[in-house]
VOPAGU-2260 file (C-alpha; in pm, 1 decimal, decimal comma):
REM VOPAGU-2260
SITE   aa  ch    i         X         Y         Z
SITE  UNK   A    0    2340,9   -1644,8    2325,2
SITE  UNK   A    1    2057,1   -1428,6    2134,4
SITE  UNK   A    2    1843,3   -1206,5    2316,1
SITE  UNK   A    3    1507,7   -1307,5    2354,6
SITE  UNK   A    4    1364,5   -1119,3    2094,9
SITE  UNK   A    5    1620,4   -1202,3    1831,4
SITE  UNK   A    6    1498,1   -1531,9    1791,9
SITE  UNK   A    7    1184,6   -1403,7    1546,2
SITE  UNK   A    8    1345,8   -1136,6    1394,5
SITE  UNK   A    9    1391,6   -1171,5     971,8
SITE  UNK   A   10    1600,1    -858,8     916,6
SITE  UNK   A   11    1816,3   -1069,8     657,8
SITE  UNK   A   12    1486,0   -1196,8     473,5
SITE  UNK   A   13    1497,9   -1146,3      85,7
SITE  UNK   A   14    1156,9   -1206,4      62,8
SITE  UNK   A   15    1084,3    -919,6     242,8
SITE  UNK   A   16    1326,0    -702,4      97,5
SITE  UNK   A   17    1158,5    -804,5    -201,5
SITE  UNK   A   18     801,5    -786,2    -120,1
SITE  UNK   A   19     742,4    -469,8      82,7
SITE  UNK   A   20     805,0    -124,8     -35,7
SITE  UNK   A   21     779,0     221,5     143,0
SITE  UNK   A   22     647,8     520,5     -30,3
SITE  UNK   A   23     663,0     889,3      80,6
SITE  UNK   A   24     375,9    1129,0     -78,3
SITE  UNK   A   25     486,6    1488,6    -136,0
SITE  UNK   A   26     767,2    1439,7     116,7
SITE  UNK   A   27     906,6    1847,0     178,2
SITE  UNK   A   28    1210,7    1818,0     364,3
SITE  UNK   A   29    1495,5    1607,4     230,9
SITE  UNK   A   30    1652,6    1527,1     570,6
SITE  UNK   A   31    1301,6    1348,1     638,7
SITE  UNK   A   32    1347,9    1174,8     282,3
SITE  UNK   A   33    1718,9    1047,4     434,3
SITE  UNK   A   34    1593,0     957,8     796,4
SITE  UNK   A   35    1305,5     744,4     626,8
SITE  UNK   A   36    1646,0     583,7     395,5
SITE  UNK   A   37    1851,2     543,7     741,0
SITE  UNK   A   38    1563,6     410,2     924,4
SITE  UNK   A   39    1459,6     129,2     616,9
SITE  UNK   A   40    1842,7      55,3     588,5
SITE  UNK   A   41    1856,8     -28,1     991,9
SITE  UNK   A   42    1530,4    -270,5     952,5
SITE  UNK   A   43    1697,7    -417,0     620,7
SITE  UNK   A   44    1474,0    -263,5     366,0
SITE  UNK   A   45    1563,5    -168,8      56,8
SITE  UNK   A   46    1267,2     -50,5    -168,4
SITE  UNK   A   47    1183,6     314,9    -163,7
SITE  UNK   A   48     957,4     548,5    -376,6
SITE  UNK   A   49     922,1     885,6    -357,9
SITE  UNK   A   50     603,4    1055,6    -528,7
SITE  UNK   A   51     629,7    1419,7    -621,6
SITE  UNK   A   52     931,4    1529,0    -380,6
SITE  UNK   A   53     897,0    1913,9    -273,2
SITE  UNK   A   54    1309,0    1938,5    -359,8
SITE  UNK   A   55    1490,1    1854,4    -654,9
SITE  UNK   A   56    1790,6    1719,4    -510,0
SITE  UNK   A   57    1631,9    1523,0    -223,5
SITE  UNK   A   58    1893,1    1209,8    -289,9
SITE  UNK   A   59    2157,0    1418,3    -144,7
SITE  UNK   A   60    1978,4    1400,9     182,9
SITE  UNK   A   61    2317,7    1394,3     446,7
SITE  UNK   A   62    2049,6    1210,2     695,2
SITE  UNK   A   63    2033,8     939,9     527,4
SITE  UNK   A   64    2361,5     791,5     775,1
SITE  UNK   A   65    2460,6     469,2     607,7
SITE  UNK   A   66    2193,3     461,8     368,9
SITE  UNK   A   67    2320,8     653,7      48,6
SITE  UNK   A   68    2299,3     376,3    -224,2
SITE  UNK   A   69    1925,3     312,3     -78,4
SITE  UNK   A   70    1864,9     681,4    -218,0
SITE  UNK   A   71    2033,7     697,6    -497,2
SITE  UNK   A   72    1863,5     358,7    -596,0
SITE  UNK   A   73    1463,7     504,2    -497,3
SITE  UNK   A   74    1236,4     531,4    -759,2
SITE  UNK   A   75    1054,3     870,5    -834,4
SITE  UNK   A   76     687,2     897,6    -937,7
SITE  UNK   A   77     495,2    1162,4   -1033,5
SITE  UNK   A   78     182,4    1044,8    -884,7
SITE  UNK   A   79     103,4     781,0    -594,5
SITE  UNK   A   80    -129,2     551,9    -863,7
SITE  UNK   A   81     194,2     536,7   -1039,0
SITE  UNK   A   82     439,4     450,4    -748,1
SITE  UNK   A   83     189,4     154,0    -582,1
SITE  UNK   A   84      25,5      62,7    -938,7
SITE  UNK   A   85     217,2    -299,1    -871,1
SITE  UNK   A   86     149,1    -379,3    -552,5
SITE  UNK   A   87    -146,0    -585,2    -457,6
SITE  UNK   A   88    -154,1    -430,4     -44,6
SITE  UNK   A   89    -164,2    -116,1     -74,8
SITE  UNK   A   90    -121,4      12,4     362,7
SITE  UNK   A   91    -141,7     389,9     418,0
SITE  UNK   A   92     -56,9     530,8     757,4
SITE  UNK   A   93    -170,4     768,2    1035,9
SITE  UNK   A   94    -387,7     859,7    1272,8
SITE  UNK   A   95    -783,7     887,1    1322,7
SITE  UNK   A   96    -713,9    1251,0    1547,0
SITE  UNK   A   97    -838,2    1436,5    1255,4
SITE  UNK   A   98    -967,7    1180,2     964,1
SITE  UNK   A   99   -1274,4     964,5     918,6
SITE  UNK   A  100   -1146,5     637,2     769,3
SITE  UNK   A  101   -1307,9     519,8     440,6
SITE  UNK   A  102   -1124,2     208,4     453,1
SITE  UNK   A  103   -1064,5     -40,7     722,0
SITE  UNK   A  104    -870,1      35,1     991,5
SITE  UNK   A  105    -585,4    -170,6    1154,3
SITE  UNK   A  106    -358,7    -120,7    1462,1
SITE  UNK   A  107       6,3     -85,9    1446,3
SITE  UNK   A  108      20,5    -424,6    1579,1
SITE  UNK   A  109    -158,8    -615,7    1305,9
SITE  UNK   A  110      22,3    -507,1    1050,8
SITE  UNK   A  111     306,4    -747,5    1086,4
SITE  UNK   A  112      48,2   -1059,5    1047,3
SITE  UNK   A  113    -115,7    -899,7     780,8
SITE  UNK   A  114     202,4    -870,9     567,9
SITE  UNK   A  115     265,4   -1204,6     659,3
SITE  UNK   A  116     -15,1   -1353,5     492,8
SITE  UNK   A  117      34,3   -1151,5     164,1
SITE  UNK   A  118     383,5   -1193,2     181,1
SITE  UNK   A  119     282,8   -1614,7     216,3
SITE  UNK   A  120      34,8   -1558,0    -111,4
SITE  UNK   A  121     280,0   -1414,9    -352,5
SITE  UNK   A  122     177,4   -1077,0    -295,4
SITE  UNK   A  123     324,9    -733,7    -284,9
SITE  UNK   A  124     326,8    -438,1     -21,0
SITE  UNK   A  125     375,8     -84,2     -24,6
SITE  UNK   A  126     372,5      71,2     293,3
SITE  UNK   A  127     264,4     519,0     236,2
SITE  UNK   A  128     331,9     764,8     405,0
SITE  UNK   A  129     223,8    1121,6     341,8
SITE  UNK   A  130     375,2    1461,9     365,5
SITE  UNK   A  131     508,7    1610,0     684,0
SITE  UNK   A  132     268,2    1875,3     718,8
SITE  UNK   A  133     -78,4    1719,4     695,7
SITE  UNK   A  134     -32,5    1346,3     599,4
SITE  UNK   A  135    -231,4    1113,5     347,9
SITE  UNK   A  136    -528,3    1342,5     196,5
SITE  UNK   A  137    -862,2    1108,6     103,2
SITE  UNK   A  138    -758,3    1160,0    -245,4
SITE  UNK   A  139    -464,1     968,8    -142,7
SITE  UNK   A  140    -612,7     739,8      52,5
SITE  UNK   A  141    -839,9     642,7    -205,7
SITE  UNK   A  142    -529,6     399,0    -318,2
SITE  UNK   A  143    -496,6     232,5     -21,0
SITE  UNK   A  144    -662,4    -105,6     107,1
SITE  UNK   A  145    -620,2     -46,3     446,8
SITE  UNK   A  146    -508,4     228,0     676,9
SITE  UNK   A  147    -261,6     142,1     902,8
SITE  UNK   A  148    -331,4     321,0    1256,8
SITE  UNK   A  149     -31,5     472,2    1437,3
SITE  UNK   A  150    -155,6     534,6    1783,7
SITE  UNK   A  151     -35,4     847,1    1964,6
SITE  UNK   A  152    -136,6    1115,6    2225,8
SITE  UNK   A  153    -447,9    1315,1    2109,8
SITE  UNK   A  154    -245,6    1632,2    2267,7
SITE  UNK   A  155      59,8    1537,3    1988,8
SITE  UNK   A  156     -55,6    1326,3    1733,4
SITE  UNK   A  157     143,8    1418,3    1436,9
SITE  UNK   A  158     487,2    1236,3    1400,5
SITE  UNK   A  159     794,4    1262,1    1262,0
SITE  UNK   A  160     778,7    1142,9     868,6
SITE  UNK   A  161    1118,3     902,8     983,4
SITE  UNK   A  162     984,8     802,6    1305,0
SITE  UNK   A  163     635,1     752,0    1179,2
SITE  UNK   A  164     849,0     483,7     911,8
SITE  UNK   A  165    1089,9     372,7    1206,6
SITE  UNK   A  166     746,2     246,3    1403,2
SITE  UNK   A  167     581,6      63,1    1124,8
SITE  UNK   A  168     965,9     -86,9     991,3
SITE  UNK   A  169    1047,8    -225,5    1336,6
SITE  UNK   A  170     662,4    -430,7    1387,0
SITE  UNK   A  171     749,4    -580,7    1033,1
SITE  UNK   A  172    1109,9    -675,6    1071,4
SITE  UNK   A  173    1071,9    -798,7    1426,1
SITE  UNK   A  174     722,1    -938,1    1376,2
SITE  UNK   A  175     741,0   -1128,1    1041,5
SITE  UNK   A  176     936,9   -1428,2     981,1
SITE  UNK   A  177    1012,2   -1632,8     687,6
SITE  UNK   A  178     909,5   -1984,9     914,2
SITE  UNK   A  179     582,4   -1783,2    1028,9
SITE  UNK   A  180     483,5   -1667,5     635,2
SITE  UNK   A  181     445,7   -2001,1     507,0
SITE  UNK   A  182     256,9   -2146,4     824,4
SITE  UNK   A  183     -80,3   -2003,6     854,3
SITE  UNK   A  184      20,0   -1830,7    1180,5
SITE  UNK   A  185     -46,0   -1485,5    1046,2
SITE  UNK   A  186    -450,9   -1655,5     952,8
SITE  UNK   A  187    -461,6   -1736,4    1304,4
SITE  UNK   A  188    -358,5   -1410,6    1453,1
SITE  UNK   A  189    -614,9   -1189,3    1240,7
SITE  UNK   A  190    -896,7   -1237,1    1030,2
SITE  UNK   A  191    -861,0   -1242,8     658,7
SITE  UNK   A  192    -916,2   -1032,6     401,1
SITE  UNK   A  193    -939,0   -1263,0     131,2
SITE  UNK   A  194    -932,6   -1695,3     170,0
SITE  UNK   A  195    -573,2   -1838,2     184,5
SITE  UNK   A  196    -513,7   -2140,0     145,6
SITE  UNK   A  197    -269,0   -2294,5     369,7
SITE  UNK   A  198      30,9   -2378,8     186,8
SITE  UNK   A  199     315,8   -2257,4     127,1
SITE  UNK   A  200     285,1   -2232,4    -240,4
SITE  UNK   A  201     153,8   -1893,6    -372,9
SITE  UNK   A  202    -103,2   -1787,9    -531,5
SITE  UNK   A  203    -186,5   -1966,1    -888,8
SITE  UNK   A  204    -217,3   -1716,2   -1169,3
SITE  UNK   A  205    -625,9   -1680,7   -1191,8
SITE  UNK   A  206    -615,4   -1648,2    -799,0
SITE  UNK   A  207    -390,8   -1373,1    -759,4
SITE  UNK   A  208    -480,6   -1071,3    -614,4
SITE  UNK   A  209    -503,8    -803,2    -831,9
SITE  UNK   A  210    -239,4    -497,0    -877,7
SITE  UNK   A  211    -348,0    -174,3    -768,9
SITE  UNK   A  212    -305,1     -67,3   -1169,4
SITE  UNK   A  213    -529,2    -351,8   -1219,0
SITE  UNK   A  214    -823,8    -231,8   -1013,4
SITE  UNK   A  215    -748,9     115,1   -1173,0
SITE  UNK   A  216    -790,2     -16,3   -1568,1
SITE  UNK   A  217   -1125,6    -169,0   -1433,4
SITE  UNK   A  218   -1220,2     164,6   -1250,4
SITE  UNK   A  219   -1131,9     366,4   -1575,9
SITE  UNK   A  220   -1358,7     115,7   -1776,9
SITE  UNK   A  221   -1629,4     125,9   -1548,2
SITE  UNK   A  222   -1637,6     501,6   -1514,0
SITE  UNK   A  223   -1694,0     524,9   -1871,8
SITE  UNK   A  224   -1927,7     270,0   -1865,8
SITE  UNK   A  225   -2136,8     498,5   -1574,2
SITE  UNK   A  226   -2037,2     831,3   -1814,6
SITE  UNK   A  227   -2241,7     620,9   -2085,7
SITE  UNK   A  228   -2511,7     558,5   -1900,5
SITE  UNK   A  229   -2560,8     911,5   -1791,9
SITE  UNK   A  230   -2495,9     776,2   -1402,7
SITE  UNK   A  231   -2224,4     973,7   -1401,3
SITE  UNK   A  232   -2292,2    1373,6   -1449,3
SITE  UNK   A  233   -2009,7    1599,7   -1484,6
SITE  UNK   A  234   -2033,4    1716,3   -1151,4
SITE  UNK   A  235   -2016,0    1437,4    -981,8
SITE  UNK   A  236   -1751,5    1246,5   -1217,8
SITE  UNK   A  237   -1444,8    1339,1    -912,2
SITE  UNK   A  238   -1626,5    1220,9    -638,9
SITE  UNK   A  239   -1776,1     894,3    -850,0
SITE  UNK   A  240   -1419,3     798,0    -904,6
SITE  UNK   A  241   -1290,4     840,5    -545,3
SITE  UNK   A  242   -1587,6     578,4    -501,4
SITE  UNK   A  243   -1507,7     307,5    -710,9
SITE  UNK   A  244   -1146,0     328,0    -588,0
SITE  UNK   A  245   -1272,4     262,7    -264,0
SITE  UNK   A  246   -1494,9      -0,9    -352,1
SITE  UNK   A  247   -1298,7    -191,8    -592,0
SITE  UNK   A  248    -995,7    -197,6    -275,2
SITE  UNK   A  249   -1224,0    -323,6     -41,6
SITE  UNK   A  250   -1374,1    -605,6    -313,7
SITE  UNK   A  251   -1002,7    -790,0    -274,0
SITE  UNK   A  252   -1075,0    -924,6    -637,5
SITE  UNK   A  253    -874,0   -1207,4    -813,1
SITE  UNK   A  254    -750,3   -1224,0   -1192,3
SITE  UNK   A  255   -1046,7   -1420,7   -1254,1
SITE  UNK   A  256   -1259,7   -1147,7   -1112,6
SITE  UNK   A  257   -1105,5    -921,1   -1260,9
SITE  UNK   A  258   -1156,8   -1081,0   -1644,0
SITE  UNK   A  259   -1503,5   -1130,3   -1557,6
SITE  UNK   A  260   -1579,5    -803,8   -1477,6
SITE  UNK   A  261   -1383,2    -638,6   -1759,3
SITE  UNK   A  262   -1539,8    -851,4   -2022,9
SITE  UNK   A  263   -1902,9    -749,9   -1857,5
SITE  UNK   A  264   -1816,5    -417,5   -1869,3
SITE  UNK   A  265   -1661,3    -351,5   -2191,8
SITE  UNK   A  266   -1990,0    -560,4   -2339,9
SITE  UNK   A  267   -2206,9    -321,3   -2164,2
SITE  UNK   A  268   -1998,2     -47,2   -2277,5
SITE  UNK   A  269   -2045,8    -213,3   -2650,4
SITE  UNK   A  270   -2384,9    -187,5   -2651,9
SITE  UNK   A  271   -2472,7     155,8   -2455,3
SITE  UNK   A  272   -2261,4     291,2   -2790,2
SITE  UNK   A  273   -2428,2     160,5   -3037,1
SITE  UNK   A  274   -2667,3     404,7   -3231,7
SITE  UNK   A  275   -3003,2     401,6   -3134,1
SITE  UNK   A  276   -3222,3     300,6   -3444,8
């Protein structure tokens, strides 16, 4: 007979193996790199990137119990808009002890229904985590949707980098269910983002939400739109593009939205470059 809480666990789901992702920023210490690969591999994950590792030879990791084709299989990235550019949730994780969130905040314990619902609309999710030392930076977080709230003591509030991944693993394997993705349950349990309609089909093409690459093509073209203009000084061209990051995420734009707005702004563009008579 199955333990009680055995009955809702998914650990053998493909469509979670193939929909969710974890990503370590800057990660220092290999044997952090392996207990992140051990802990995924216990949860039944199998999707890791690694963005700008501090050693060379981090897939040799001897932490990483039970876990080594998980490594050797990772994907490396040179930046963190390169590792989650195809991903449509984009979560990153910590705590509030020494950050003001820019994005909106949710508890360890919604995360499971919110990866539920994208997981029910076709969409993809990289989990990030940030370097052992000092976490996500706001540049970082810039790339992220949401930030996922890992609640701990205000005397000790940094974690582990594979305990901090254990946590998060362990509400989505034991939390999200194949039965429970298609149902609407997750809809019920938190408010949404963005409408869903309650199906089990995915998303159609024009209503799917957009890659994280997506939303940084229209950033790009409307930061040279604003450069154009003269909106956009030199000075201020960083910070400006942190901005529209952030605003673009929290939009939760479509395809459609997305052509719209690119075929606005590159006619706007158009005409701000033609020569003045």
């Amino acid at each position: 007979m199955k333990a009680p809480y055995e009955a809702d666990r998914s650990l053998h789901s493909d469509l979670q193996h193939e929909r969710i992702a974890v990503v370590l920023v800057s990660p220092r210490n290999p044997l952090n790199i392996g207990a992140v690969a051990r802990a995924m591999a216990n949860f039944g994950f199998n999707r890791l990137s690694v963005v700008a590792p501090y050693e060379a030879h981090w897939r040799e990791a001897r932490s990483a119990v039970g876990a080594p084709q998980l490594l050797a299989n990772a994907r490396q990235a040179a930046s963190l808009a390169e590792a989650v550019r195809d991903y449509t949730l984009v979560l990153g994780t910590g705590t509030l002890t020494h950050r003001k969130a820019e994005q909106r905040v949710v508890r360890l314990g919604e995360l499971a229904p919110l990866a539920e619902r994208e997981i029910h609309s076709g969409g993809q999710i990289a989990i990030v985590f940030g370097p052992e030392k000092r976490g996500l930076t706001r540049e970082d977080l810039s790339y992220c949707h949401m930030l996922v709230e890992i609640p701990t003591d205000s005397q000790q509030p940094s974690m582990n980098l594979g305990q901090a991944a254990a946590v998060c693993l362990y509400e989505l394997a034991t939390h999200v269910s194949p039965s429970n993705a298609g149902s609407g349950a997750a809809e019920d349990r938190l408010n949404p983002v963005a409408p869903v309609a309650k199906t089990a089909h995915a998303r159609n093409a024009s209503e799917a939400a957009l890659t994280s690459g997506n939303l940084d093509i229209l950033a790009g073209l409307i930061e040279e739109v604003m450069v154009a203009a003269e909106y956009s000084p030199h000075t201020m061209q960083e910070a400006n593009r942190h901005d529209l990051r952030l605003v673009l995420r929290r939009l939760h734009l479509n395809a459609a939205d997305s052509r719209r707005a690119l075929g606005l702004f590159r006619r706007i563009l158009w005409r701000l470059r033609l020569p003045h008579p």
